[in-house]
C-alpha positions in Angstrom: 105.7 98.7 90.7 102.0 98.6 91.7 101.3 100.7 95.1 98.0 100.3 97.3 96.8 102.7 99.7 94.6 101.0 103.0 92.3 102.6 105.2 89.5 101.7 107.7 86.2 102.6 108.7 83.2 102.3 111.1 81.8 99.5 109.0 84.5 96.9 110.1 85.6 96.4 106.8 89.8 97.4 105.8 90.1 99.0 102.2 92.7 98.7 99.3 93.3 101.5 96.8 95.3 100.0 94.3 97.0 101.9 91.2 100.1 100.5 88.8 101.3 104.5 88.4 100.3 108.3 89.7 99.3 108.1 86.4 96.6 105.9 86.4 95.0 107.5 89.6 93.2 110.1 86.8 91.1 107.3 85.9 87.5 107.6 87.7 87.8 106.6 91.6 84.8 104.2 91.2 87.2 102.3 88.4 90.1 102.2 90.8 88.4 101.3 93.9 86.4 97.9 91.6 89.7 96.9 90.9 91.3 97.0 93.7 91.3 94.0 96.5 88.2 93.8 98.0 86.6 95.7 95.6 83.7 98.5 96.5 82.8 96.5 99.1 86.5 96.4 101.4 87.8 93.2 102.9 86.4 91.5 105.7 88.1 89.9 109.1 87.0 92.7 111.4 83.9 92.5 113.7 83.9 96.5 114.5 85.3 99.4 112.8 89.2 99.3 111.7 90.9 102.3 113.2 95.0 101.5 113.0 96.8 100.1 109.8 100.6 99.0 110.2 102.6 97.3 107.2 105.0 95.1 108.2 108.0 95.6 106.1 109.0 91.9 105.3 110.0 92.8 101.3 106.9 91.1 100.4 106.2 90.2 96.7 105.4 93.0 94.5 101.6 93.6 95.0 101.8 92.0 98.2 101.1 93.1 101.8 101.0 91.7 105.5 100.0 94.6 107.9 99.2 95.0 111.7 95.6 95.9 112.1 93.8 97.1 115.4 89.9 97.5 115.4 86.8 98.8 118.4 86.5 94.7 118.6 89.7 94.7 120.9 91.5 92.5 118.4 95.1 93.2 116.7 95.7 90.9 113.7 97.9 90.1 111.2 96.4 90.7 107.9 97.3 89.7 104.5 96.8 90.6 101.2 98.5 88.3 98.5 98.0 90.2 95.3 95.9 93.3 95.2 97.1 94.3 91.4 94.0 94.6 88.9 92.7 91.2 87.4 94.4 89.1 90.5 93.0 87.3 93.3 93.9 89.1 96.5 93.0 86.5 98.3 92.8 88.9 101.8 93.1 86.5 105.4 93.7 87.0 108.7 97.2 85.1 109.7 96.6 85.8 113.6 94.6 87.9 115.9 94.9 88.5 119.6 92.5 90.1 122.0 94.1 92.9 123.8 91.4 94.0 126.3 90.1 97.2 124.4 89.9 98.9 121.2 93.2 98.9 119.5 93.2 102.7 119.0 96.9 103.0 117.3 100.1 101.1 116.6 103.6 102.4 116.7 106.9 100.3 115.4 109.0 100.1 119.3 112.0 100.3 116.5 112.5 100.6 113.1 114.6 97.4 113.1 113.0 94.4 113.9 115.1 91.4 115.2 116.1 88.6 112.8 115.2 84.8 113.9 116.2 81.6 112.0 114.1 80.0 109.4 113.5 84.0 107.8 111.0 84.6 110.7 111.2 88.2 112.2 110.1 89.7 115.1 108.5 93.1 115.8 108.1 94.8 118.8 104.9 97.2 118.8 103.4 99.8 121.0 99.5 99.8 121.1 97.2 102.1 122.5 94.4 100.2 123.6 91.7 102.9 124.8 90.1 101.9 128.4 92.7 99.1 128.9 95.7 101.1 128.5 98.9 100.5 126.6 100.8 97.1 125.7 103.8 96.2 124.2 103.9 93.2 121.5 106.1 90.8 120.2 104.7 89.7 116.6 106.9 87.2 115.5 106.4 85.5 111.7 107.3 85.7 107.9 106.3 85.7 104.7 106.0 81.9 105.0 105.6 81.0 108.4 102.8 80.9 110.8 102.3 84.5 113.1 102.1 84.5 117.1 101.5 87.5 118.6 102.5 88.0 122.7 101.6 90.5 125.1 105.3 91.3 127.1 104.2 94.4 128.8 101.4 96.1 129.9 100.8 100.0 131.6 97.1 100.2 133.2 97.5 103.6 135.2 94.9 105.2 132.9 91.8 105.6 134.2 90.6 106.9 131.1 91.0 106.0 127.0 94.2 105.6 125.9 94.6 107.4 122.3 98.3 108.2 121.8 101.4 106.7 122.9 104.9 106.7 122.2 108.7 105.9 122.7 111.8 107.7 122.9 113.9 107.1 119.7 117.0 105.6 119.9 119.8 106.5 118.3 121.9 104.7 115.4 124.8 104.7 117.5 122.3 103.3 120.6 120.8 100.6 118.7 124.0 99.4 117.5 125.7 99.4 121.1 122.0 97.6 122.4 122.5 94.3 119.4 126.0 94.2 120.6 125.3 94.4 124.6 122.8 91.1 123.8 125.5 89.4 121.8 127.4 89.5 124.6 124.8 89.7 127.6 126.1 93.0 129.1 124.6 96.2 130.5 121.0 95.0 130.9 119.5 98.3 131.9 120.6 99.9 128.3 117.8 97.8 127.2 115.7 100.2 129.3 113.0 102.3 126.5 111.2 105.8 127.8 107.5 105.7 126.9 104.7 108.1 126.9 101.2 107.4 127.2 98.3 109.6 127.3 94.4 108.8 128.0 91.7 111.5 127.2 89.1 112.4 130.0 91.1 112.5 132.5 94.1 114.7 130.8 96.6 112.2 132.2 100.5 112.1 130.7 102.8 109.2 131.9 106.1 108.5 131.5 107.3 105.3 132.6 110.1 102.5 131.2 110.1 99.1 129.2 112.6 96.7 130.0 113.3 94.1 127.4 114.5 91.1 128.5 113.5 88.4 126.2 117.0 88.5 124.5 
């Protein structure tokens, strides 16, 4: 099965390693990197550097991606790459994209199971660290087929400074299990409550404060 690697960069554009085996990876890094999606020169859909890369696992075709991307130009989108294995046409395009207010510094899966919708659509709820306008909390709803919407549901602007690093309290099997049945049956709204920390830089601030989701 063909793997890829991504990264970013300051010159806005996202990049695609792309190798059929470990094996193959002792072939010249110029020779992997030409036949990889975007070739030597990355993928474009970014107007400023690319500094967060989240895959979206959707059990996409085998040489296949859809990731989360957050770049300096404020903007998280949903990426896609069709078919990044040598001698295909990758055919890399942004599905959706969504100003956030600053540059989307990192992105962080709220939980590892993302809720199920009909039609095959999924929803994933993401934390984002958005530098100088704090932290959000998305919704990015969409499959392998369907069109992508992406919805601010939360925001935390107590920063004063940039926000680099957030996170959230894991829950527990045995939590999330108890959470999916409490929304089947609409009981015990406050155990949808999530603990999050946030940080910003300059002014050496930690916060702790709670997400409440009630879109169920």
């Amino acid at each position: 099965m063909p793997q890829a690697l991504y990264s970013g960069g300051d010159d806005s554009k996202l990049r695609c390693l792309a190798f059929p085996s470990l094996a193959s990876l002792r072939h010249p890094l110029s020779e992997i990197t030409a036949a990889s999606a975007g070739g030597s020169r990355g993928m474009r859909g970014h107007e400023a550097g690319v500094t967060a890369i989240l895959p979206l696992p959707l059990g996409t075709e085998p040489g296949s991606d859809i990731l989360l991307t957050g770049s300096y130009d404020d903007n998280i989108r949903v990426f896609a790459v069709h078919d990044y294995r040598p001698g295909q046409s990758p055919n890399p395009k942004v599905l959706a994209e969504k100003n956030l207010g600053g540059g989307v510094w990192r992105l962080k899966f709220l939980d590892k199971e993302s809720e199920k919708v009909g039609g095959g659509e999924r929803i994933f709820t993401v934390l984002a660290s958005c530098m100088h306008a704090g932290t959000r909390v998305l919704q990015i709803r969409g499959s392998k087929d369907a069109e992508w919407v992406i919805e601010v549901v939360a925001r935390f602007e107590e920063h004063k400074s940039m926000n680099y690093g957030s996170d959230v309290q894991p829950l527990r099997r045995k939590e999330w299990r108890g959470i999916q049945k409490e929304q089947e049956v609409g009981v015990d709204e406050a155990a949808k409550d999530r603990i999050i920390v946030s940080t910003s830089f300059y002014d050496r601030l930690l916060c702790v404060w709670k997400f409440s989701d009630r879109s169920a």
